[in-house]
Each structure stands twice: as structure tokens, then as C-alpha cells.
N, C-alpha and C positions, 0 to 999 in steps of 0.2 A: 347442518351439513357437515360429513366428517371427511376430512383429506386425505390424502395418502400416507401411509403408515401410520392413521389415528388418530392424527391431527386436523381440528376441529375450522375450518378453514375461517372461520370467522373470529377466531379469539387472534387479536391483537400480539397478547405475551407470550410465547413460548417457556414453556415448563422444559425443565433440562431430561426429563423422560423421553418427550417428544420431540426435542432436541436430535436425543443419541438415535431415538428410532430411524428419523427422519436421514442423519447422518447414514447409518446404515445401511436404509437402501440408496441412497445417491452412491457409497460405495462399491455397494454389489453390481448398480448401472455401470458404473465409471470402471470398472474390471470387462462385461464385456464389452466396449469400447475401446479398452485397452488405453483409459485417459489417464492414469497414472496417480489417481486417487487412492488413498490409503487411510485406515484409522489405526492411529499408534496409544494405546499404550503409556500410561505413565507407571514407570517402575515401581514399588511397593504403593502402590497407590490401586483406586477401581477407578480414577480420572484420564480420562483421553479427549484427543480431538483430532482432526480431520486433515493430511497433508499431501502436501504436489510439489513437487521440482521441476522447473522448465528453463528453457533456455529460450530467450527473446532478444531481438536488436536493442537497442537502447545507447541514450546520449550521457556521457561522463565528461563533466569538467575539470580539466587537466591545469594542476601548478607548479609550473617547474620550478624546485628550489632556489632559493633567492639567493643571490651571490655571498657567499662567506666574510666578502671584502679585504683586507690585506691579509697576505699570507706572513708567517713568522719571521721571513729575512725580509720584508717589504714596508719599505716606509713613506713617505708621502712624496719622498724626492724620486722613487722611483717609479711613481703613479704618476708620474706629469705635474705634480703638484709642489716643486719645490721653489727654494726663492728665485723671484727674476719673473717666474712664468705668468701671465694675463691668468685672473679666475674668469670662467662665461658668467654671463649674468646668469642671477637666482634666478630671473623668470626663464631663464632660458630652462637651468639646468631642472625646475622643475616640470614643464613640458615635456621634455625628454624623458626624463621618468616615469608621467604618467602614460605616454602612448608606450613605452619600454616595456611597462605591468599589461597592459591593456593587448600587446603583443604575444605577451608570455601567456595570459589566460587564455584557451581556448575547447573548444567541443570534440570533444570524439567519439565517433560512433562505433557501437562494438557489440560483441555477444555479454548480454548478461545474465548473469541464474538467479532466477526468481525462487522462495520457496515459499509457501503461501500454506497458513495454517488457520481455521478453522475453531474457534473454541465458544464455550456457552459462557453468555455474562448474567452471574443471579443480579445482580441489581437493574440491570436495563432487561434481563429476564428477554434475550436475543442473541444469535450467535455477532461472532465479531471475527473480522478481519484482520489477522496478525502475518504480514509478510516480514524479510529481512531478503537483502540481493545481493551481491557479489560478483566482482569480473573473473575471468575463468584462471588468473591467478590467486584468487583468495582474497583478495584485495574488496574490502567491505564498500558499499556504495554510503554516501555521506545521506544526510536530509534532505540539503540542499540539490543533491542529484536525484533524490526522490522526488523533490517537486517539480523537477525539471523534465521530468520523465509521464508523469499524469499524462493520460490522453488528452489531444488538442482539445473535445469535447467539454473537458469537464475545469480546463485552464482555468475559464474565465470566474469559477466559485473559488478555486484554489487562491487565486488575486485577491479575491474580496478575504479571505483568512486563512491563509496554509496551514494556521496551529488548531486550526476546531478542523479538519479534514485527514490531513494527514498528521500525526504524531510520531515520537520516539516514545520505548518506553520497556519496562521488565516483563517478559515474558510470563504470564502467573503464573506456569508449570513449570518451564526450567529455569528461570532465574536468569535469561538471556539477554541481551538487548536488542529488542525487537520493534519494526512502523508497524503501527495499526491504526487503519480506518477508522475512526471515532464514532460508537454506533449510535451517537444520542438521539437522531430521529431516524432509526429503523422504522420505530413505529410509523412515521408520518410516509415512509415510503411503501411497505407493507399494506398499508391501509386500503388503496386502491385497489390493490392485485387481490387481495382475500375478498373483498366485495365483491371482487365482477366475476370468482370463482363461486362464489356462493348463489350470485342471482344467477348465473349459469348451471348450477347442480352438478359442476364438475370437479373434480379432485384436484391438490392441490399442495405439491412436497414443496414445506416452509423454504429448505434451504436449497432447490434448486433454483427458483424465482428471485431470492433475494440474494446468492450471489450470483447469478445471471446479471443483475440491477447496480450489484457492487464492483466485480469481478474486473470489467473492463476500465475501469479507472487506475488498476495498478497493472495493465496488462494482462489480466486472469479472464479467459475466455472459456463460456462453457456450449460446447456442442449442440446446438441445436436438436439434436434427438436425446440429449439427455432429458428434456423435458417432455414431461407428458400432459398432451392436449395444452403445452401453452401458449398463450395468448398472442401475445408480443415477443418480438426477436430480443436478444439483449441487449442490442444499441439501443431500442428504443426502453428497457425496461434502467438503463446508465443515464439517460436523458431523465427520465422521470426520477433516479437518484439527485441528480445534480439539480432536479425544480425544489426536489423534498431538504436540501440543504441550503435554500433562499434564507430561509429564517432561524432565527436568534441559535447557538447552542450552546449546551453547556458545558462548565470548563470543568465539573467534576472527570476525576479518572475511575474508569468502569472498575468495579471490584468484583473477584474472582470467588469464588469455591473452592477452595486447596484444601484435601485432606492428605 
């Protein structure tokens, strides 16, 4: 059985041919839709991949600066701290401190810009999920705001390992610092959806299905009529990502195709 754009709906791997095809028409869909998909292009290069900017709510953990402590004409006698005066007890004064931190750290909810890229990995021979986010002053979001941010859904895997889920890491085309989804059991998630297309004898684009499945874990949502004749909505196809990331992964890092 062959799939959409070529692709052979029962082979597991994806070849970077069937890749670009498969890229292709998801892009031509996502134009008339007007879903703001794009294939860019790598400069003196014939390498590309697949990209989106959005804006989504999302929660930011805020550190206000921590006090400088004495300023240049200040010295301990003008702190309250000179001779004659009672010190509080230590237990005191570190209680104070820690509800003081515990005050200062807090959540804010805001607009943030997602941009979410797309690219082929020859070693796991699968595309892969390379996002990076930012508040609408420029202001880069940290890790730790990224795993704060994972859909409620998919929390409870992110608990059992945040570093085999979500990662930091180099961009393989531009040299950026970029999160990306860690695609080491694409396969195990894939596996399901190419089977019940094949014992059904219906078609089957690689990469609307699998970021449908991956998508909604970093806030990346795909339209429901971008799919054709699919099966499952993508909550439930994020649900069956999040069973296929139960078991063991590996801590190699994907390696790219740069020419």
C-alpha cells in the first residue's frame, strides 16, 4: 500500500526523499488554510525544513533580582546592624529568607511566540521537532519554562524524565540554540497509525499524523482538516505519543545531514 505523496504507508523509516515530498504537500495544504506553514530554504545549501510562528498563552517563571546588599556609603551601622543592637536568631533570620525567595518566585501568564521547525533526522531516519519560544519582548523562554509549559496531558511522562522528552540543543542548520522533542521512539509511535492505514487501504501523509501525535505537547496544533481520512483526532493521537514514551530512551543525540 503506497501513501500520500509516495510514501509507502507501512515502512516504519522514512527516507529524506519522502520526507521532503511528504513536507510539501502538508505545505501546499497549510497555504490554503491559511495555517501559516512554510518550507525555508537553507542558504548555499539544497537542505530545508518545514516552519510556523504562533502566538499562544503560556506560563513564565519570574525572578526578581536579588538584592545587591549594601550600597557604597552603607555600612553595617547603618543597616541596623551596629554595636548595642539584639541580632534575631539564625533560625529566625533564615525562615524569613526562605518564605522572602518563595515570595519573590512566582508565575505569569502571558502571550508567548512559539516557532516550531520541522527537519529530517538520517540516523533515526524520522523527522523531528525543533521548537525555540520567546515573550513578545524578546526575552528567550528558559528549559525550565519549557517544561512548565507541556500540556497537562502529557505532565505526568515529562516527571518520570524531562531530559529524554524535551531537550536543549544546536540547531543542525543554523547553528542556534534550539528545544527539541527527542524523536527516539518515533518509531514505536508511528507503528500503530501505518498499520490501521494499511489494513484499511487508505492513504496516509507521514508527517501530518505524526505531528498531529507530537504537536500538541509543545502547544503545536494541527487542524483537523489538514488530515486526510484520519483516523483519530490529535488529542488522542498526543495520548498514544505520551503511552509510546513509557519505555526506556536513548540518550544518543540525533545527528543531522549538513551539506
Amino acid at each position: 500500500m503506497t501513501g500520500e505523496g509516495g510514501e509507502g504507508t507501512g515502512a516504519l523509516h522514512l527516507d529524506e526523499e519522502t520526507f521532503r515530498r511528504a513536507c510539501q504537500r502538508f505545505v501546499q495544504h497549510s497555504r490554503t488554510l491559511s495555517d501559516g506553514w512554510s518550507w525555508e530554504e537553507v542558504k548555499g545549501s539544497d537542505e530545508g525544513y518545514m516552519r510556523k510562528t504562533v502566538l499562544v498563552p503560556g506560563r513564565t517563571i519570574a525572578h526578581p533580582p536579588r538584592d545587591a546588599g549594601c550600597g557604597p556609603g552603607e555600612d553595617l551601622d547603618t543597616l541596623g546592624q551596629g554595636e548595642g543592637q539584639d541580632f534575631q536568631d539564625e533560625e529566625e533570620v533564615e525562615e524569613q529568607a526562605v518564605g522572602d525567595e518563595e515570595q519573590a518566585t512566582s508565575e505569569t501568564t502571558s502571550a508567548i511566540r512559539y516557532e516550531y521547525h520541522v527537519l529530517y533526522s538520517c540516523s533515526y531516519q524520522a523527522p523531528v521537532l525543533y521548537f525555540r519560544a520567546s515573550m513578545l519582548d524578546g526575552r528567550p523562554l528558559s528549559l525550565e519554562d519549557m517544561w512548565g509549559n507541556v500540556h497537562p496531558n502529557y505532565r505526568q511522562r515529562l516527571l518520570q524524565g524531562p531530559w529524554d522528552t524535551i531537550t536543549q540543543q544546536e540547531h543542525p542548520l543554523l547553528g542556534q540554540p534550539f528545544f527539541v522533542l527527542h524523536p527516539c521512539r518515533t518509531q514505536d509511535l508511528m507503528r500503530p497509525l501505518l498499520a490501521a492505514a494499511s489494513a484499511e487501504n487508505r492513504s496516509l501523509n507521514y508527517i501530518v499524523s505524526w505531528l498531529s501525535s507530537v504537536g500538541p505537547v509543545v502547544a503545536l496544533t494541527i487542524p483537523l482538516t489538514a488530515h486526510s481520512g484520519a483516523e483519530c483526532s490529535s488529542g488522542s493521537r498526543g495520548a498514544r505519543w505520551a503511552e509510546s514514551q513509557s519505555g526506556g530512551l536513548a540518550k544518543e543525540t540525533p545527528s543531522y545531514r549538513v551539506r
